[in-house]
C-alpha positions in Angstrom: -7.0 5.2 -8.4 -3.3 4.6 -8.3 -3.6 6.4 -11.9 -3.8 9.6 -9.5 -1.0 9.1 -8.0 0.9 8.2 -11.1 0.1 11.6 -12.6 2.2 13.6 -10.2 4.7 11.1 -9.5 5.1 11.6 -13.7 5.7 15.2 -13.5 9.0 13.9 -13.4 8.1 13.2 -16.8 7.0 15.9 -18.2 8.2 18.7 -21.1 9.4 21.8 -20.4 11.5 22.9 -23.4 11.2 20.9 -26.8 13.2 18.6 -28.6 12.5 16.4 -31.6 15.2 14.3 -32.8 14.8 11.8 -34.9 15.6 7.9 -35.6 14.6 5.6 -38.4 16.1 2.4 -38.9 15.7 1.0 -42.6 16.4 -2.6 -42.9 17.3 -3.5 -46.8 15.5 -5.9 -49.0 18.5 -8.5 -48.9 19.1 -8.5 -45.2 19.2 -11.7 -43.5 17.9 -12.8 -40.0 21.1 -14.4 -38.5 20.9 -13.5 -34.8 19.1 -15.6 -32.3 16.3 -14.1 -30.7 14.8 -15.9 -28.1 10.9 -16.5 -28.7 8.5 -15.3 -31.8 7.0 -12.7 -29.8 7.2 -9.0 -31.2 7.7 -8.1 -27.5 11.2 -9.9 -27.9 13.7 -7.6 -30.1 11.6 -4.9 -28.0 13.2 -6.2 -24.8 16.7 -7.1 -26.3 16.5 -3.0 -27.2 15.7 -2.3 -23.6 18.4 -4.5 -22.1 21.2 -3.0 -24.4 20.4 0.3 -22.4 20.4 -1.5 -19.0 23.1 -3.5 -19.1 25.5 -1.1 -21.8 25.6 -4.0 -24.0 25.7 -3.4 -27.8 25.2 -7.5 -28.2 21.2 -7.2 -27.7 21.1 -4.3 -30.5 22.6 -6.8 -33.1 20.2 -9.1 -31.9 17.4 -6.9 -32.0 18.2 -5.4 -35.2 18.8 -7.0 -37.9 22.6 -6.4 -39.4 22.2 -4.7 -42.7 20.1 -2.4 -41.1 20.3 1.4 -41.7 20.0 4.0 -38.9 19.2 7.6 -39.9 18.6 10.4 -37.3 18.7 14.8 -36.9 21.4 16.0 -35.4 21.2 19.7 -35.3 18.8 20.0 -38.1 21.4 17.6 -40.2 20.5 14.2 -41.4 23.2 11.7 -40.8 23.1 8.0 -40.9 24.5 4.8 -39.1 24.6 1.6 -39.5 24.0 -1.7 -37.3 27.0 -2.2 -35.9 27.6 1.6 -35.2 24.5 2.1 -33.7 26.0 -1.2 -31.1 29.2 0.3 -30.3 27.7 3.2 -28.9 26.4 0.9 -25.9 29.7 0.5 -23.6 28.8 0.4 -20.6 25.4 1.3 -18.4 24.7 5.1 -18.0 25.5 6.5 -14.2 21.8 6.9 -13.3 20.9 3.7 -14.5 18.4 2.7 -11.6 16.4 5.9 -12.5 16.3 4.7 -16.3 12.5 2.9 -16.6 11.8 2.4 -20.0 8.3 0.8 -20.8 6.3 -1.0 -23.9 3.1 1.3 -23.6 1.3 -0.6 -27.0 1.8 -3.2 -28.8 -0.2 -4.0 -31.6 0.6 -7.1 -33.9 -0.7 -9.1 -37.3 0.6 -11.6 -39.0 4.0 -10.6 -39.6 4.2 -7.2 -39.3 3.9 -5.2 -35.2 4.0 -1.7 -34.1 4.7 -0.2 -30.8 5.0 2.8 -28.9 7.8 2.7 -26.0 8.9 5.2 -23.8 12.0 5.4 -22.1 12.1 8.2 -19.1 14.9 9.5 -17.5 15.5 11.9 -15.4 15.6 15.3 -17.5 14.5 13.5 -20.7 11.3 11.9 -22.1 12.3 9.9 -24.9 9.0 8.3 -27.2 9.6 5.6 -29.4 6.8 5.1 -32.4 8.5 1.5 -33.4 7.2 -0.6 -36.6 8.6 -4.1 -36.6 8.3 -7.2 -39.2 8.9 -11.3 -38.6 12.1 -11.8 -41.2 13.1 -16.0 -41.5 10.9 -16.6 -38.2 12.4 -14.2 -35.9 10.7 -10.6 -34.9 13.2 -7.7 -35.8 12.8 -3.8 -35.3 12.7 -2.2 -39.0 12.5 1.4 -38.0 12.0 3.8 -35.5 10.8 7.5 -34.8 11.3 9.2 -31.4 11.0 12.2 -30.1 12.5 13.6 -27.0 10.5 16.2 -24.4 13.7 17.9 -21.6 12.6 18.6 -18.8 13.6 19.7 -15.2 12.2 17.0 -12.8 12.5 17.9 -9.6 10.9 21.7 -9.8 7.9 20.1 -12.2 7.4 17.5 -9.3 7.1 20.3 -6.4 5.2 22.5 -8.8 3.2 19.4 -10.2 2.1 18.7 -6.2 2.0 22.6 -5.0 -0.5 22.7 -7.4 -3.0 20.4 -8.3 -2.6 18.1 -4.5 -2.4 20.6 -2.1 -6.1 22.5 -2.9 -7.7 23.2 0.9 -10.0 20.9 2.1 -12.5 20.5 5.2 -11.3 18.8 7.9 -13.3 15.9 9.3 -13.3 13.1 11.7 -13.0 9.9 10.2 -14.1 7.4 12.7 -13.6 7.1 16.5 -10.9 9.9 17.6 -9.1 9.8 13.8 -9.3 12.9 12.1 -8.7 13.6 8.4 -6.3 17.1 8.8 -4.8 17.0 5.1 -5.6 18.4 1.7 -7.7 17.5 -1.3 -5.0 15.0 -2.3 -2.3 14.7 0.5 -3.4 12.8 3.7 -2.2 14.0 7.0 -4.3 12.3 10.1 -4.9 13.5 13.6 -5.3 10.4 16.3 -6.7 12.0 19.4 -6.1 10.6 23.1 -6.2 12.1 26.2 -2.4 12.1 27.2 -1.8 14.1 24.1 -2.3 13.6 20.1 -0.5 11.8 17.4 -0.1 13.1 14.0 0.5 10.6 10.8 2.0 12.9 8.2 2.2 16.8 7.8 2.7 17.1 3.9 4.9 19.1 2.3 6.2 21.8 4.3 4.2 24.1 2.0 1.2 22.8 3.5 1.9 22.7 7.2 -0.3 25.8 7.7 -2.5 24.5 6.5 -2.5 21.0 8.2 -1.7 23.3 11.8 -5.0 25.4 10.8 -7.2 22.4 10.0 -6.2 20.8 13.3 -7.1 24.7 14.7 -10.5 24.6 13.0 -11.5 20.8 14.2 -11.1 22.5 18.1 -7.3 21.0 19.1 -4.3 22.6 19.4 -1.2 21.3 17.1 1.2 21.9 20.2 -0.5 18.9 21.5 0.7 16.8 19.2 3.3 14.4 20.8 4.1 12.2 18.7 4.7 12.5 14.7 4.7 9.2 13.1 5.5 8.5 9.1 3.4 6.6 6.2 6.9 7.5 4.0 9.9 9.2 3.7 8.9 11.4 0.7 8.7 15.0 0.4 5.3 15.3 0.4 4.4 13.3 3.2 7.5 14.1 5.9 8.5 17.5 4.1 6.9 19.4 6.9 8.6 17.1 10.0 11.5 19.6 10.3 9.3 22.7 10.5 7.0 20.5 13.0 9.1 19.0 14.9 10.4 22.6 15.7 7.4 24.0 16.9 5.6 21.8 18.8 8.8 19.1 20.2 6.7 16.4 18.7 9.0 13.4 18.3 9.3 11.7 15.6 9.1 8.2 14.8 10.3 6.1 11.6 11.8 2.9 9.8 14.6 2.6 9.9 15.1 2.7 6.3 13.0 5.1 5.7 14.5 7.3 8.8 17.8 7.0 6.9 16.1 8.3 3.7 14.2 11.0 6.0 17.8 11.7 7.8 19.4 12.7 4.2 16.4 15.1 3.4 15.6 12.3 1.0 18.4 13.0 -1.2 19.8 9.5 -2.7 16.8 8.0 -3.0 16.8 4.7 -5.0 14.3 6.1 -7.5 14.2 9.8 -7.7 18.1 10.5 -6.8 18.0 14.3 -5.1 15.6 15.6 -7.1 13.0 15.5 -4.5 14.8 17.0 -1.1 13.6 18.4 1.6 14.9 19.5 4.7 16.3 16.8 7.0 15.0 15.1 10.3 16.2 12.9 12.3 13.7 10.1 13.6 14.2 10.5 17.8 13.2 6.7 17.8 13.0 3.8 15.4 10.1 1.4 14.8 10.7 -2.1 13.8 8.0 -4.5 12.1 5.1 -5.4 14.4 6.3 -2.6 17.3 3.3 -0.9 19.1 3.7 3.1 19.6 1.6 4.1 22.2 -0.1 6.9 24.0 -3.0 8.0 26.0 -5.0 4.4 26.1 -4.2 4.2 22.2 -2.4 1.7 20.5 -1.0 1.5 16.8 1.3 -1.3 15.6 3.5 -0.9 12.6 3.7 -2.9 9.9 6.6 -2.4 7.5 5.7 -2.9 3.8 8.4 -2.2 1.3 8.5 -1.5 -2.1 7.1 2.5 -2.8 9.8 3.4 -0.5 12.3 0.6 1.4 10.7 1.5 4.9 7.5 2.2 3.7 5.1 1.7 7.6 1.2 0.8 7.2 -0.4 1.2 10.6 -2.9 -0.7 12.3 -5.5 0.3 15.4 -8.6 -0.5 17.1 -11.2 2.3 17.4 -14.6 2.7 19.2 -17.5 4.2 17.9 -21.1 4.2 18.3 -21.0 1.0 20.9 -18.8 -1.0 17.9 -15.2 -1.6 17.4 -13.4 -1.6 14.0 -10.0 -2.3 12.8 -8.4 0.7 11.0 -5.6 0.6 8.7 -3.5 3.3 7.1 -2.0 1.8 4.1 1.7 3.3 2.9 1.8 3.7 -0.1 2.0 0.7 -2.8 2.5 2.2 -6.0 6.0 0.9 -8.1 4.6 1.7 -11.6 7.4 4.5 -12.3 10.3 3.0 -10.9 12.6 0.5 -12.4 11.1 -3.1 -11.4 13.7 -5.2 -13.3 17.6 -5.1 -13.3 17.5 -2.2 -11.0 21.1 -2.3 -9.1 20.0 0.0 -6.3 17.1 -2.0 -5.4 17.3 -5.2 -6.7 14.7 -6.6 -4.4 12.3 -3.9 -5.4 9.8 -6.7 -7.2 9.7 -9.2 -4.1 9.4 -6.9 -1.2 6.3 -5.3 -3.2 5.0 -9.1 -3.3 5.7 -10.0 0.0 3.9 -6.1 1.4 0.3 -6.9 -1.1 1.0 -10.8 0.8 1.4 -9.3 4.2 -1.6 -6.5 3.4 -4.0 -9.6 2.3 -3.7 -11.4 5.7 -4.9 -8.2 7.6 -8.5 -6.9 8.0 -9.7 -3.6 8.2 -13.2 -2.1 8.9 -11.5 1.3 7.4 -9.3 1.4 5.2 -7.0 4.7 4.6 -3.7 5.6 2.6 -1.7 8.5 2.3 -3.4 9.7 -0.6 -6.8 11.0 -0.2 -8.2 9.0 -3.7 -6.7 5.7 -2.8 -9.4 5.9 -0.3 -12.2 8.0 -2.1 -12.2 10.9 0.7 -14.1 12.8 -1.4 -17.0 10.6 -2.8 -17.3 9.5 1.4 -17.2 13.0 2.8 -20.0 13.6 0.5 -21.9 10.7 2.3 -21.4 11.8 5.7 -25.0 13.0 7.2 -25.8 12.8 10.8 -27.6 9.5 11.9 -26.3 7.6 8.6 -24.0 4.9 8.3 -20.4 6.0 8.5 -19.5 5.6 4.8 -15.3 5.2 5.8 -16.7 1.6 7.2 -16.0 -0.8 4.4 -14.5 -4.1 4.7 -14.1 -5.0 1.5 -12.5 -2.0 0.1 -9.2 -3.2 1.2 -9.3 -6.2 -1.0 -10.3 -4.3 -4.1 -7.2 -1.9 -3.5 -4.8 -4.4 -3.1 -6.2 -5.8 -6.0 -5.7 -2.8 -7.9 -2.1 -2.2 -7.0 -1.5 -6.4 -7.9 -2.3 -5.6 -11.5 -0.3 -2.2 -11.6 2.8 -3.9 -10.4 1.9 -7.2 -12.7 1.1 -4.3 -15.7 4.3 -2.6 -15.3 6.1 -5.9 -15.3 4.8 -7.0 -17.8 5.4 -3.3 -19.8 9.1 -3.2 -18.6 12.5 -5.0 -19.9 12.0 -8.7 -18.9 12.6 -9.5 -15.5 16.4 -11.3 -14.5 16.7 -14.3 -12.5 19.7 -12.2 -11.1 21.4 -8.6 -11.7 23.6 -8.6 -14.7 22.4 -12.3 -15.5 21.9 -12.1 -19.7 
């Protein structure tokens, strides 16, 4: 289901105007394989291509390509032509936004000596596509020509637009389980946690949808000036965009990470991923929650549990409810998907990879009755709302779906890995 999720996070992907410019690289009958390229996997040159962008390096091109290799591309509908070592010297140093860069291997295909691949490398106003063919010369794999094609784009307006659109669709509010409501949209979880000494909200959305969230709250028979408390899955737009606009009219206070309070304290401008491109108006958290710290109110109780990696104070939450004589655990699950960002030689989060290990560790040593995320379709809100008749069994209750999402996000992050420039033992390490 993270697929979902990685749909709108890649609207920071997609076209808006058009560009095709070209690149082939023609390697000549009598060239020679003289470079050293470590292993005789085709994935290898593919990586040494990758890390000349990451680390502004023009030794891994003349490792990945071989030397008498010709480079032809359209400039201005022009043909012109480079060779090897011209194509290297254009690779001086790493580009500025660098640790937005994430260029991936989406196929690989190989027999016998000859490979193909398609690559992409994203960043952040331009899609670049790589169609690469690539042939084992004298026991080494090297990159014998390449075709890409480059989609512009305006990120940070496709994202809102992207999430406006398609995640923000009304839909019927509902309790959950115990006193948790779901308040949110078709895509974009915002909870309601009832008590008697007032009423805690877990995300609002986007500021977009805060009337909606308000009248959802409205149309479930509570008032969203009883809110007292505003607490946050993560600082991204469209889960704490609305906090300012709350916080305003109801006096709820707000309560963060404190990494994620810094990010939500900026309006989530420098973000380690997405830069500015996704702002919002800024909050400041009125109190900071550390790892294992119990927020309550009214007779309720929710400990937070921080678990890095989507953002760097990204807060799952853990309660006890009552319902029908029994007791379950509930746990709302920040988000866990990394897929888009850069996972390896990333110098604004260098820890990116291991705190997204130690979070799935930390996640896998909890248990939860009911399971829920800040997306509705991590949690199939949807197929279980369908379920819900009077009399059945409550269809949120599932033990094991925990597991099997954790599961899921292992392999995306082990995927993405895998798909991305090798990982360092250390930043800048060759």
């Amino acid at each position: 289901m993270f697929d979902r999720e990685r749909k709108v996070q890649s609207a920071l992907k997609r076209r808006t105007t058009k560009g095709v410019f070209l690149l082939a690289m023609m390697l000549s009958p009598c060239a020679s394989a003289q470079t050293k390229v470590k292993g005789a996997d085709p994935r290898s040159p593919i990586e040494l291509y990758f890390q000349a962008h990451a680390f502004g390096d023009g030794d891994y091109i003349r490792q990945a390509f071989a030397p008498d290799a010709r480079i032809m591309f359209m400039e201005e509908d022009q043909p012109k032509q480079w060779n090897t070592e011209e194509f290297a010297k254009r690779f001086q140093q790493p580009a500025d936004d660098e640790y937005r860069r994430v260029r991936r291997i989406e196929r690989l295909d190989s027999s016998g000596s000859a490979a193909s691949a398609v690559v992409t490398l994203n960043y952040p106003h331009v899609q670049f596509t790589d169609h690469l063919s690539l042939l084992k010369v004298g026991g080494e794999w090297k990159i014998v020509s390449k075709v890409f094609y480059a989609n512009r784009r305006n990120a940070g307006e496709e994202a809102i637009d992207e999430i406006q659109r398609e995640w923000s669709l009304p839909f019927e509010p509902r309790r959950i389980v115990g006193n948790i409501y779901y308040v949110g949209t078709n895509a974009i979880s915002s909870f309601l946690i009832v008590t008697p000494a007032g009423n805690i909200l877990l995300d609002t959305g986007h500021v977009e949808m805060l009337p909606l969230v308000e009248g959802n709250i409205n149309k479930l028979g509570f008032n969203p000036r009883d809110v007292k408390l505003l607490l946050n899955s993560h600082a991204h737009f469209d889960h704490c965009g609305g906090f300012a606009e709350f916080k305003r009219e109801t006096g709820a206070a707000v309560l963060a990470s404190r990494l994620d309070g810094d990010l939500m304290s900026r309006g989530g401008r420098e973000d380690f991923a997405w830069g500015d491109d996704l702002a919002y108006e800024p909050v400041k958290p009125d109190r900071i929650i550390g790892d294992g710290e119990h927020v309550e109110l009214g007779g309720v109780a929710l400990m937070a549990h921080l678990t890095p990696g989507h953002t760097r104070g990204c807060t799952s939450w853990s309660m006890r409810v009552e319902e029908g004589g029994k007791s379950y655990d509930v746990l709302f699950v920040c988000g866990l998907t990394v897929s888009l960002y850069k996972l390896t030689n990333n110098v604004r989060y260098p820890a990116i990879v291991e705190d997204e290990r130690n979070s799935l560790r930390k996640l896998h040593a909890m248990h939860a009755d009911v399971m829920l995320a800040p997306h509705a379709f991590y949690f199939d809100l949807a197929g279980k709302a369908s379920r819900q008749k009077p009399g059945a069994t409550n269809p949120f209750v599932d033990p094991t779906e925990l597991a099997r999402h954790l599961a899921e996000m292992e392999k995306d992050l082990d995927d993405s890995l895998q798909a991305q420039e090798r990982q360092r033992t250390a930043i800048g390490e060759k």
